[in-house]
N, C-alpha and C positions, 0 to 999 in steps of 0.2 A: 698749237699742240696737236699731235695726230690724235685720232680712235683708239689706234692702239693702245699707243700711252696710257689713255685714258682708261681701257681696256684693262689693262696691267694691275694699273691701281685700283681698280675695281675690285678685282681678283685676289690681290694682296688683302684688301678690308676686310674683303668674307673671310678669308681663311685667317685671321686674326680674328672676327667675329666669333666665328666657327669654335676656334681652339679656347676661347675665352669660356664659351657659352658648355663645352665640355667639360672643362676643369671646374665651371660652376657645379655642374650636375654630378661629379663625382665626389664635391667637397661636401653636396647635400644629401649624399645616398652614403659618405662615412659617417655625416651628425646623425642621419636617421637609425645607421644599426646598431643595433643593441649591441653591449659591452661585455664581458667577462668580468668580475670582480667589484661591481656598480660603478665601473665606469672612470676608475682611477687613474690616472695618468704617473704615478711613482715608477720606476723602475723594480721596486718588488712588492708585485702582487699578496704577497702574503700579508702586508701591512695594510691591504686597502679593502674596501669593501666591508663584506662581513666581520673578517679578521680585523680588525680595525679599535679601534677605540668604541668601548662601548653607549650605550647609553648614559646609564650610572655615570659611566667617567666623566663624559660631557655636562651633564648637568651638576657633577659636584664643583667641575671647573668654571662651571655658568657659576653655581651658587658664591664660589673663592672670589670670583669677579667682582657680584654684583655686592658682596659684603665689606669689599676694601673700597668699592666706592659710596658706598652707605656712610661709611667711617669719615669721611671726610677725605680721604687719597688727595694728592694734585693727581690724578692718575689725571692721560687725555682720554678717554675711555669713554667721557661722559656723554 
């Protein structure tokens, strides 16, 4: 096998390296910034975030939960 060749694929690595080690650094510079809406991935923002379900709702829905498995439920829940 020539230098060259060898040369080649050398060249080829890095720049697979290279392009790898980029698309890393942009995947960790979109998780690092901050979001609009806290961060919701829906299609409409006005459902997510603040607007969203509130507290109250969530914890009544906690409380509907934990009272049908209280009862006895088959629920899988447990």
């Amino acid at each position: 096998m020539s230098p060259l060749a060898l040369a080649l694929d050398t060249w080829g690595v890095l720049g697979a390296v290279l392009v790898a080690g980029a698309y890393l650094v942009l995947r960790m510079a979109r998780f690092a910034r901050p979001r609009d809406g806290g961060g919701c991935a829906c299609p409409s923002a006005s459902a997510c975030g603040g607007k969203g379900p509130s507290v109250a709702d969530l914890r009544a829905a906690a409380a509907r939960g934990a009272a049908r498995v209280n009862r006895g439920s088959t629920s899988v829940a447990r």
